[in-house]
C-alpha positions as a printed Julia matrix, in Angstrom:
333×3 Matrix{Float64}:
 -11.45   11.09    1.21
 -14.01    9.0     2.91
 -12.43    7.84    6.12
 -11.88    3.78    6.47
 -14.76    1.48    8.07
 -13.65   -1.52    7.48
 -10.37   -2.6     8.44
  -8.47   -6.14    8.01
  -5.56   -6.71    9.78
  -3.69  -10.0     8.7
  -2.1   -11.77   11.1
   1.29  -13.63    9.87
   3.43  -15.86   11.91
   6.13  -12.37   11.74
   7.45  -10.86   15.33
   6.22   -7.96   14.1
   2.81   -8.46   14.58
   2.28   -6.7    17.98
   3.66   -3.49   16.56
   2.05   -3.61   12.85
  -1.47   -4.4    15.07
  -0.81   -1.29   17.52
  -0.54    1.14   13.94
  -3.98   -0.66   12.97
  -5.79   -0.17   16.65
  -4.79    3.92   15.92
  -5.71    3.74   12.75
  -9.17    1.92   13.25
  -9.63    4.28   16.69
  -9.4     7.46   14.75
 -11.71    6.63   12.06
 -13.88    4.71   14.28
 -13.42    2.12   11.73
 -14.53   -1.56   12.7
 -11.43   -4.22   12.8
 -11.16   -7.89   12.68
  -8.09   -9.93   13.5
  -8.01  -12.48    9.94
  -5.88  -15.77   10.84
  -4.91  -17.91    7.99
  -4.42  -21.78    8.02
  -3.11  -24.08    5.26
  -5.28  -26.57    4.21
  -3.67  -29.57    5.42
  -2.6   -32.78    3.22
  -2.62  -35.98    5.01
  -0.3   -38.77    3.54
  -2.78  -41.82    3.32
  -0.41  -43.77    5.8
  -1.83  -41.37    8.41
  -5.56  -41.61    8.02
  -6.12  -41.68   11.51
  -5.14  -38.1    11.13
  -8.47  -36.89    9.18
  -8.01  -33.93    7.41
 -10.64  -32.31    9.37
  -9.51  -33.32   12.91
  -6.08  -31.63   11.85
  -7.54  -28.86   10.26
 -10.38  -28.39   13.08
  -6.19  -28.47   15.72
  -4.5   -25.58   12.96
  -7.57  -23.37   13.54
  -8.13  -23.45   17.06
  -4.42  -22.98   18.16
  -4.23  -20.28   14.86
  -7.51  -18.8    17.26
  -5.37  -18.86   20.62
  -2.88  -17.31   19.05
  -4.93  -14.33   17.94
  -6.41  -13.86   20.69
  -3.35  -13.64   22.6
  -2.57  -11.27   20.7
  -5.15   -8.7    21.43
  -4.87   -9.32   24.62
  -1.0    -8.26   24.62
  -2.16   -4.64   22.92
  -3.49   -1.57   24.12
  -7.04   -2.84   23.03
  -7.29   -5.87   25.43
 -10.7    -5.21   26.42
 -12.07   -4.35   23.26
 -14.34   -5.54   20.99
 -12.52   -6.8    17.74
 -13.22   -9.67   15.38
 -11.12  -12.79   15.51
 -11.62  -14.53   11.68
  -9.91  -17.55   10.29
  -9.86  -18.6     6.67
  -8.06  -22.25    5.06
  -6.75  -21.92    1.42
  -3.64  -19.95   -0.19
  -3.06  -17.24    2.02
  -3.14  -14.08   -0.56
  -6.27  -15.62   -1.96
  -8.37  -16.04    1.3
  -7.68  -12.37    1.95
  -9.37  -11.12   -1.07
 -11.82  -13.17   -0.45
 -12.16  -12.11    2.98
 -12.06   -8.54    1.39
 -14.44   -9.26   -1.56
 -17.56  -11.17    1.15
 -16.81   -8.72    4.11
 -16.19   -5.5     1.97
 -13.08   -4.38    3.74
 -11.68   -1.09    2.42
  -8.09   -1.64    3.74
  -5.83   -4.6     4.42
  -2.93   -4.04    6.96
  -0.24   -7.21    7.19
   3.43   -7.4     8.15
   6.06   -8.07    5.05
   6.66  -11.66    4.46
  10.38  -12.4     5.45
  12.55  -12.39    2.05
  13.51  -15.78    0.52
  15.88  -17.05   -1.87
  19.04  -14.83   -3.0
  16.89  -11.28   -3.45
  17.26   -9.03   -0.94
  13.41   -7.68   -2.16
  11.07   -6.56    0.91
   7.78   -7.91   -0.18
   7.42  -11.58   -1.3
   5.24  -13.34   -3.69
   2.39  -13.71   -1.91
   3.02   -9.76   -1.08
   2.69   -9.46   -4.48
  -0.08  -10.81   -5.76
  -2.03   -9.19   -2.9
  -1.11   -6.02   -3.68
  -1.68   -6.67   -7.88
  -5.06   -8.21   -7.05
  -6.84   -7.0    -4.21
  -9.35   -4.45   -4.63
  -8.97   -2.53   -1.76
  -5.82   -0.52   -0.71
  -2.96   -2.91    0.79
  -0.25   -1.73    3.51
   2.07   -3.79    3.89
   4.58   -2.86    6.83
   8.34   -3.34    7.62
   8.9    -3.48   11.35
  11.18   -0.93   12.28
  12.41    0.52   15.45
  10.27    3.57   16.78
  11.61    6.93   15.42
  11.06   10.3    17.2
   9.64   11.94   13.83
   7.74    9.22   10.8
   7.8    10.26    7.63
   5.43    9.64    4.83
   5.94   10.19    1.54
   3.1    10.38   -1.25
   4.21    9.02   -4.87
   2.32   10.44   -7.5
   2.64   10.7   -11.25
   1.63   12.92  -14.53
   0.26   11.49  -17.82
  -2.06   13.5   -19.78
  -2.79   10.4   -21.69
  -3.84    8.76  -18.99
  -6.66    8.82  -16.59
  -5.93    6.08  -13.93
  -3.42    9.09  -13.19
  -5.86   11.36  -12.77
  -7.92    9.3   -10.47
  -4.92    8.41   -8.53
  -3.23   11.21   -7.39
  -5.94   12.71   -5.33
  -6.42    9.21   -3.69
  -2.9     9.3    -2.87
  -2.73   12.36   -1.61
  -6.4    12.28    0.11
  -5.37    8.76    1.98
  -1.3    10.43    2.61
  -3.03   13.67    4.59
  -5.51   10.82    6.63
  -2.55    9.21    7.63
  -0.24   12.4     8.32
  -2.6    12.93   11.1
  -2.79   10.24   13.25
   0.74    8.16   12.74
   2.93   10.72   10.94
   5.04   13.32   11.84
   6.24   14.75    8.09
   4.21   14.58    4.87
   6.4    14.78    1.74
   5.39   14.77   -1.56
   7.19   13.67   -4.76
   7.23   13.51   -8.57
   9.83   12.54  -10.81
   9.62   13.5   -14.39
  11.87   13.58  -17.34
  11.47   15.56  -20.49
  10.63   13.31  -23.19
  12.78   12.43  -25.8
  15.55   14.15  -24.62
  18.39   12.45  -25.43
  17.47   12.55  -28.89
  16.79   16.07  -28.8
  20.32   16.49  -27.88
  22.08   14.48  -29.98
  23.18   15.88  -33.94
  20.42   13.66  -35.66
  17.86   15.85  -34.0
  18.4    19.44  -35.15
  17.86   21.0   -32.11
  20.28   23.19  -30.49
  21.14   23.05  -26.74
  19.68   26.41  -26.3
  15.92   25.54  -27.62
  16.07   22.26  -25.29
  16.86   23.89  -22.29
  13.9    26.34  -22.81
  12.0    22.96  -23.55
  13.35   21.55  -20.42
  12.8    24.68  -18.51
   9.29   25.45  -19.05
   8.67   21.07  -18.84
   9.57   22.05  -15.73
   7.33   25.01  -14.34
   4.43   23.5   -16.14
   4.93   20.48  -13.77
   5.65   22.2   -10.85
   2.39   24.54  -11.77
   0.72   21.03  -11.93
   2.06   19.64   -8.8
   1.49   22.78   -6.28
  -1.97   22.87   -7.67
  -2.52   19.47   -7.17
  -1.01   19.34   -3.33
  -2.89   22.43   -2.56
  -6.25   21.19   -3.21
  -5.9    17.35   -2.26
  -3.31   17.75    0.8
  -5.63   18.67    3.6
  -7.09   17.21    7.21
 -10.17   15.55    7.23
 -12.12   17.57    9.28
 -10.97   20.52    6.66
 -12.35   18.69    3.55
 -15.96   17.38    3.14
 -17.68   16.82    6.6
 -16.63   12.88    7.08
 -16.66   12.3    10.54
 -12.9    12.03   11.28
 -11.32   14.36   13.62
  -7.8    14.48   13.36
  -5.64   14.44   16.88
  -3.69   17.56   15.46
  -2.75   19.53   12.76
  -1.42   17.9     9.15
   2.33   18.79    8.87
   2.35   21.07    5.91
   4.0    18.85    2.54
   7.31   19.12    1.68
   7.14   18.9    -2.36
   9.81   17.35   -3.74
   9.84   17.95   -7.87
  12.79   15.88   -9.3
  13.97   15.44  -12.82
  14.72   11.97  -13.62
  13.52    8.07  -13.58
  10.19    7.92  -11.75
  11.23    4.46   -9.72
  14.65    6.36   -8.79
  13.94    8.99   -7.52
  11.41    7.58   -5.29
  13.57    5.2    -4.26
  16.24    7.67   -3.49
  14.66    9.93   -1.39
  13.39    6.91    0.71
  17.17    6.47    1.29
  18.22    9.95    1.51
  15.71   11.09    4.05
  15.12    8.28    6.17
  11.21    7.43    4.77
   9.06    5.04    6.74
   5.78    4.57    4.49
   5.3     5.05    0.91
   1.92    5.72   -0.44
   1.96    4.48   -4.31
  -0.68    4.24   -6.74
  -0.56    1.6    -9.64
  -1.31    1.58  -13.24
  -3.59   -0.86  -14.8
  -2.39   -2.77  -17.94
  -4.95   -2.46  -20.76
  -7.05   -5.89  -21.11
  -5.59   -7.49  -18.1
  -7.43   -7.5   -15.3
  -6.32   -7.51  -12.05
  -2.72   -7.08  -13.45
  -2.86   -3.3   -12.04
   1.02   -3.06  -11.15
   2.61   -1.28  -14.12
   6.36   -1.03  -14.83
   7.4     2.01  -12.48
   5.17    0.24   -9.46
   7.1    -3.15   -9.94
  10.83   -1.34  -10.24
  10.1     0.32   -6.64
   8.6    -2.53   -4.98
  11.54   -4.72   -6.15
  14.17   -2.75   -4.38
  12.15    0.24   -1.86
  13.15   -0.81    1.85
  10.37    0.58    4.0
   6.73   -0.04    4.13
   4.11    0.58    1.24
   0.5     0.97    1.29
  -0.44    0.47   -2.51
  -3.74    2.22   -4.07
  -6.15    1.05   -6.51
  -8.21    3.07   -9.25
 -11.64    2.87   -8.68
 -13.78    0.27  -10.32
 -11.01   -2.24   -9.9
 -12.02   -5.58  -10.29
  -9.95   -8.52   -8.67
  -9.15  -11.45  -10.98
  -9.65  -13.46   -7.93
 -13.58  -14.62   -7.11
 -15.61  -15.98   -4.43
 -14.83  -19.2    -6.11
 -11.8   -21.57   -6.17
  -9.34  -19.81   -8.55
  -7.9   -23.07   -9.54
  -6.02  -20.79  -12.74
  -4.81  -17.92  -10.26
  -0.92  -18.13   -9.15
């Protein structure tokens, strides 16, 4: 995988930030990838009682002190004398940032999670949401938590023969997983969850089958998968300096995976072994619904980003185009 160049960071008004911007300056450091500091500002509505209060002269107030703020708080990090970008955008927050990422050709966006509202308990809000259906580029979007001696990562991917988004995914997933593994992460793990299809049916009377003939079709379901998943780990799973020549030098070696083949629900067992084993970042790819574009997050995607509890860092298939423009998307909610 072609290391990042171009990295966003979004500032929110979350006291998070500091921590969330330290993971980008290591991130950006390694891969000698350029970052700029994006502030966002709502464009201001001024009853007509006030027009002594311009739009502009309150607008011109938002993004100054939005500024002061930014640049307070690189000089708070470990980068205070560096060089970094301060950038600051007025519209509908999720919307400026693909624009932003669309004009400035970012290839990742890094933001903290918007707090939750309202009586779900959900991580990632709607503004979360739409960023991570309709930006182009990849999207992490991070839960503060409290240092842990050893991070774990875990790499979500997923087996269709019918389908080639799959195909293209995986070894992004994986490819983008190992980059990481090296310079934040301390385990790699791997995962797929798979079901035989049609089993229940197979089981029942109506079907015919015996319970003998679908455990053999269970059974070699299985080793054909796992044949599938090894192969797949083995040949995407690697440090950057060991794949093509990209100019990133890892700071040690990548942890060797732990592979994690489970039968059941897809969106289950992902979310259970972020549980189970204490996962800090999840790195998902997302399935495009035919003839809707930008409307990439299919039904597994949207069951674990309802409910997962730790961060996410959502990839796109190439040639991904964003519903939003360098218009006003006037339609776009």
């Amino acid at each position: 995988m072609k290391p990042f160049t171009n990295i966003l960071f979004v500032a929110t008004a979350a006291a998070e930030n500091a921590a969330a911007f330290e993971h980008a300056l290591t991130l950006a450091n390694h891969q000698q990838a350029k970052l700029t500091l994006l502030g966002l500002v709502d464009a201001p509505i001024i009853p007509r009682v006030s027009a002594q209060l311009t739009a502009y002269r309150v607008q011109s107030e938002m993004e100054a002190l939005q500024r002061t703020r930014l640049q307070a708080l690189i000089k708070g990090s470990s980068a205070a004398d560096a060089d970094i970008d301060v950038e600051i955008r007025v519209g509908k927050g999720f919307m400026e940032i693909i624009r932003d990422v669309l004009q400035q050709r970012r290839d990742l966006v890094i933001k903290c999670a918007e707090p939750p509202t309202g009586l779900g308990q959900r991580l990632f809000g709607g503004a979360d949401m739409k960023l991570m259906r309709q930006c182009p580029c990849p999207v992490w979007v991070t839960k503060s938590t409290q240092k842990k001696t050893r991070r774990k990562l875990l790499a979500a991917v997923d087996y269709d023969a019918d389908d080639a988004h799959d195909d293209a995914l995986n070894p992004q997933i994986l490819a983008l997983a190992s980059s990481l593994a090296v310079t934040e992460f301390d385990e790699l793990h791997v995962v797929h969850g798979w079901r035989l299809e049609y089993e229940s049916f197979l089981r029942s009377a109506r079907s015919g089958t015996s319970k003998a003939e679908v455990d053999l079709m269970l059974q070699q379901e299985q080793q054909k998968r796992r044949r599938w998943l090894e192969a797949l780990v083995e040949k995407h799973c690697v440090a950057p300096d060991e794949a093509a020549n990209d100019g990133v030098k890892p700071r040690r070696r990548l942890p060797k995976p732990q592979i994690y083949l489970i039968n059941g629900d897809a969106s289950n067992t992902v979310l259970s072994l972020v549980n189970d084993i204490g996962i800090e970042l999840v790195v998902m790819g997302t399935v495009g619904r035919a003839g809707i574009p930008g409307w990439l997050i299919g039904n597994t995607a949207e069951n674990i980003l309802a409910q997962i509890d730790c961060s996410v860092l959502t990839v796109k298939p190439d040639g991904f185009v964003s519903p939003v423009t360098l218009r006003n998307d006037h339609e776009i909610t």
